[in-house]
FILUMSE-708489 format. One record per residue (C-alpha): residue in three letters; chain; x negated, y negated, z negated; residue number from 1. Coordinates in steps of 0.2 Angstrom, whole numbers, plus 2048, in hexadecimal, padded with zeros to 3 digits. Example, Ala and Ser with C-alpha at 12.3 -4.5 7.8 and 13.67 -1.06 7.14 Angstrom:
residues 2
REC  code  unit   xx   yy   zz  pos
REC   Ala     A  7C2  816  7D9    1
REC   Ser     A  7BC  805  7DC    2
end
This chain:
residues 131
REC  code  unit   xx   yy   zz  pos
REC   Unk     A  C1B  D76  34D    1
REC   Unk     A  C28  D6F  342    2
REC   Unk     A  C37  D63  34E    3
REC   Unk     A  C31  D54  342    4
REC   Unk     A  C20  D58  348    5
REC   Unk     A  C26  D58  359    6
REC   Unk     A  C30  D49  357    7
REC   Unk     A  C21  D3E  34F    8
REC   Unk     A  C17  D43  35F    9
REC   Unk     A  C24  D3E  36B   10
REC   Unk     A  C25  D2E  364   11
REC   Unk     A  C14  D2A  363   12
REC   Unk     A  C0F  D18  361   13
REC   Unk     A  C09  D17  371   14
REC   Unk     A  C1B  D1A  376   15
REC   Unk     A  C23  D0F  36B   16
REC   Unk     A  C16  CFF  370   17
REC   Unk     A  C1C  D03  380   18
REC   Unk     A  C2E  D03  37E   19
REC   Unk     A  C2E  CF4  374   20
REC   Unk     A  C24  CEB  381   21
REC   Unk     A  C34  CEF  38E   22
REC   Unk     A  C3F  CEB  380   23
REC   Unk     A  C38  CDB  37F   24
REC   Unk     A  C38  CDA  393   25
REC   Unk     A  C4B  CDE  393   26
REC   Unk     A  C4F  CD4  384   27
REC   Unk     A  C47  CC4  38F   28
REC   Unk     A  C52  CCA  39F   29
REC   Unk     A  C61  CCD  394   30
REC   Unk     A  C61  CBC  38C   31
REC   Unk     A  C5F  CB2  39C   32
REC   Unk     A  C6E  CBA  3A3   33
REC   Unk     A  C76  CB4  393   34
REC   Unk     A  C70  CA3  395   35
REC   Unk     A  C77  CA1  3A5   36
REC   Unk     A  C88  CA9  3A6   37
REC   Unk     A  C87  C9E  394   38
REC   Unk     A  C87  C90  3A0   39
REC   Unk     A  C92  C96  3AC   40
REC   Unk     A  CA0  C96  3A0   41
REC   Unk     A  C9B  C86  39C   42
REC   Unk     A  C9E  C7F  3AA   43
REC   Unk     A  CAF  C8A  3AF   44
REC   Unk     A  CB6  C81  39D   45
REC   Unk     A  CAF  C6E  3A1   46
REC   Unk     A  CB7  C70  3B1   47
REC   Unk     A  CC9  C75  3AC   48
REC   Unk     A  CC7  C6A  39C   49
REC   Unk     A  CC2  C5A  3A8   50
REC   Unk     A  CD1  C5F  3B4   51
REC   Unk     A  CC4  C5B  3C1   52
REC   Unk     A  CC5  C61  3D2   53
REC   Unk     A  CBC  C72  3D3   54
REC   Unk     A  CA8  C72  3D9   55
REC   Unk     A  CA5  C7E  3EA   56
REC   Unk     A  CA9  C91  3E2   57
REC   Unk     A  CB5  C8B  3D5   58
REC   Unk     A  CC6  C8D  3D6   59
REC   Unk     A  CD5  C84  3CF   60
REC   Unk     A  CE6  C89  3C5   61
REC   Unk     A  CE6  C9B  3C2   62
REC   Unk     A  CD7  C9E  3CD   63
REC   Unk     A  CCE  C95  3C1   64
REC   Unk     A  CD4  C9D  3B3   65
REC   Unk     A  CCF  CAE  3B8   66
REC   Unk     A  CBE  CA8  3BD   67
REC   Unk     A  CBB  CA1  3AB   68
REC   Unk     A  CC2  CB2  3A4   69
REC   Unk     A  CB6  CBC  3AF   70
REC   Unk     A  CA9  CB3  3AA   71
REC   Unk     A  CAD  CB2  399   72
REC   Unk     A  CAF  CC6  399   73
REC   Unk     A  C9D  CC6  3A3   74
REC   Unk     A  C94  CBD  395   75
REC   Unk     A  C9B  CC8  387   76
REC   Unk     A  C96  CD8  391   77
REC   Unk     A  C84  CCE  393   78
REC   Unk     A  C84  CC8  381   79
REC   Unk     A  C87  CDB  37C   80
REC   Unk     A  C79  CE4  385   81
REC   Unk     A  C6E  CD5  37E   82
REC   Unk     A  C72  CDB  36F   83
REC   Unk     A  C6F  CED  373   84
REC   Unk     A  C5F  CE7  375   85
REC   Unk     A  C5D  CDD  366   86
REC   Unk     A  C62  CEC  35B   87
REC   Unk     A  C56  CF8  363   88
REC   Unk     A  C47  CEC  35E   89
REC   Unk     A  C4E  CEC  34C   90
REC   Unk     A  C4D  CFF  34E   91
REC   Unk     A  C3A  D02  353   92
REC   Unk     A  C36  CF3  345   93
REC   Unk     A  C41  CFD  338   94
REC   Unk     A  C36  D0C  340   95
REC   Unk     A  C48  D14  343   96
REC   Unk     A  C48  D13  355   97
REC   Unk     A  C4C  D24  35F   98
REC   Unk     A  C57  D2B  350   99
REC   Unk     A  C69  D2F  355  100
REC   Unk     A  C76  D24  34C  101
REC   Unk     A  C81  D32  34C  102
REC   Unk     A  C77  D41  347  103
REC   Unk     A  C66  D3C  341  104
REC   Unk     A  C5C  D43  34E  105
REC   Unk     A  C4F  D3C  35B  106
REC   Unk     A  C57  D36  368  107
REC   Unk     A  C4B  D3C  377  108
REC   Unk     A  C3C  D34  37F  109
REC   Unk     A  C44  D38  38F  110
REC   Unk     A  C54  D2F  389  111
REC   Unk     A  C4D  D20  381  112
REC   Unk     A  C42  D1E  392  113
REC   Unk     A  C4F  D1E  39B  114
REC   Unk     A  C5D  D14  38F  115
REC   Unk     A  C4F  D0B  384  116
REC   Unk     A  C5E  D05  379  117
REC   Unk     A  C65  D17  378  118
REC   Unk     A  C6D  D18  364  119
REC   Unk     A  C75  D27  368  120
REC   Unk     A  C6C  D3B  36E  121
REC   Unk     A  C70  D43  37C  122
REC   Unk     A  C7D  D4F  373  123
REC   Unk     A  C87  D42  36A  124
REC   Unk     A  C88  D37  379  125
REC   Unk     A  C8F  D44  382  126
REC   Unk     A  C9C  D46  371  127
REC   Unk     A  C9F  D35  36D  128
REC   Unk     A  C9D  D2A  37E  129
REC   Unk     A  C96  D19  37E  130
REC   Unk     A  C84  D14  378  131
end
């Protein structure tokens, strides 16, 4: 059996149904935790704008600068893994999903269970680090 035989039969569309379906779960989980520490930061900035004094779990002065940057660096981390998720739905509807960005091989079924927005194999991760 030829490997892009192999390939086509690990990525079955039974497979690919289903890991859109989680994509779309995660995608949903992803973008509420966006939303929120959207709002978060939100407030953090109204609050030090307003010079108001700080609600219970808010600090003031330098305190409240830190808490604003955390929270600013939380919602770009969040904001990123949504978007990891976003481009692994524009992968399966390209019908590229589960090809290596690196070297142009299927990624795994094991692997893209696991890290359904895996872009990398398992050998290039290993080389090149993040996904």
């Amino acid at each position: 059996m030829s490997a892009m035989a192999v390939e086509s039969e690990l990525m079955d569309q039974e497979f690919l149904d289903r890991q859109q379906e989680r994509l779309w779960e995660l995608r949903e989980a992803r973008a509420q935790v966006v939303h929120g520490l959207s709002a978060e930061v939100g407030n953090h900035m109204r609050r030090q704008e307003a010079g108001a004094v700080p609600a219970e779990g808010f600090g003031t002065g330098e305190t409240a600068s830190a808490q604003l940057e955390q929270a600013r660096e939380q919602l770009s981390q969040a904001q990123t893994r949504l978007d990891q998720v976003d481009s692994a739905l524009r992968r399966l509807n390209a019908g590229t999903y589960g090809v290596c960005d690196v070297c142009g091989h299927f990624i795994g079924r094991d692997r893209l269970e696991a890290i359904p927005t895996a872009t990398r194999c398992i050998n290039c991760q290993s080389r090149h680090g993040r996904y």
